[in-house]
C-alpha positions as CSV (number, residue, x, y, z in Angstrom):
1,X,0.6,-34.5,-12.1
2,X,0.3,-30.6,-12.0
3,X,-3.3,-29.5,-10.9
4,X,-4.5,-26.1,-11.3
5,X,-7.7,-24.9,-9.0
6,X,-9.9,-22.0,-9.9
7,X,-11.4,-20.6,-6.7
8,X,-13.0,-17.4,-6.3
9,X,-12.2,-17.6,-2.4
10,X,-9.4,-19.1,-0.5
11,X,-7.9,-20.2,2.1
12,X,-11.1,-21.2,3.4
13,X,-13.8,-18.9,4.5
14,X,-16.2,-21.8,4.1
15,X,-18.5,-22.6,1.0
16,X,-16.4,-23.3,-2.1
17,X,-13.2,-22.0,-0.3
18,X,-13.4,-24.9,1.9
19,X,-14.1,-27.6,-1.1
20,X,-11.3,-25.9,-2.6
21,X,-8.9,-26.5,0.2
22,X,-10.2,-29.9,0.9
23,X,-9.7,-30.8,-2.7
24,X,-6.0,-29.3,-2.8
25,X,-4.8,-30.3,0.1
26,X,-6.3,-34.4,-1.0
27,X,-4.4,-34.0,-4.2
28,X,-0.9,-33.3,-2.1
29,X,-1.2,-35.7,0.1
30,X,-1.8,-38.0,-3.3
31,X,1.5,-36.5,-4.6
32,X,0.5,-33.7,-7.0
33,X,1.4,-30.7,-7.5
34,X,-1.4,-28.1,-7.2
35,X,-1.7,-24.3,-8.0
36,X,-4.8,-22.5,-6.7
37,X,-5.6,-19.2,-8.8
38,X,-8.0,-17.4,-6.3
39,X,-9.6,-13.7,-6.7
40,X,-10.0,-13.4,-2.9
41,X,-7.3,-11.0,-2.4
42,X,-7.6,-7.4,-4.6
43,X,-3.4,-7.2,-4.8
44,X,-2.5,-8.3,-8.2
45,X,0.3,-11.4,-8.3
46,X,0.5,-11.6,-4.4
47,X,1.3,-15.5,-3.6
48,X,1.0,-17.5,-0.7
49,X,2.6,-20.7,0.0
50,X,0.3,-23.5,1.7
51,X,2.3,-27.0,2.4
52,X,2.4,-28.5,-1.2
53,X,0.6,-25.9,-3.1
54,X,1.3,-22.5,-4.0
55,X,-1.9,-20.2,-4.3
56,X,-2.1,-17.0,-6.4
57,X,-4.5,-14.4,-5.4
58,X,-5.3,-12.5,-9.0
59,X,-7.7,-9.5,-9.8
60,X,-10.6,-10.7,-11.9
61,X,-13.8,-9.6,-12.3
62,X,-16.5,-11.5,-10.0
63,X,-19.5,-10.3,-11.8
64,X,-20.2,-10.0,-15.3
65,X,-20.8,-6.2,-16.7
66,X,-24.0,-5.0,-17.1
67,X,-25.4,-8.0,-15.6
């Protein structure tokens, strides 16, 4: 199965970064294939590769404006 994980942080820096991770890195070892889309990074399209998943840091806004 192809999983795809919205985090706002990742690799881990703990919080939701690690819960993220933990939940990826389960879901390899089950034999899925996992994409993490993460805003962590401010480079647009820069990719990592983790053993099993491939993680994608994208710009996206964090807050909502005016808010």
């Amino acid at each position: 199965m192809n999983v795809l994980i919205l985090a706002p942080e990742f690799p881990p820096a703990g919080g939701i970064g690690t819960r993220s991770y933990q939940s990826a890195r389960n879901l390899v070892r089950l034999g899925h294939r996992v994409t993490v889309l993460t805003s962590r990074s401010r480079k647009l399209h820069r990719s990592r590769q983790y053993p099993g998943m491939e993680v994608l840091n994208l710009s996206w806004p964090t807050t909502v404006p005016g808010g």
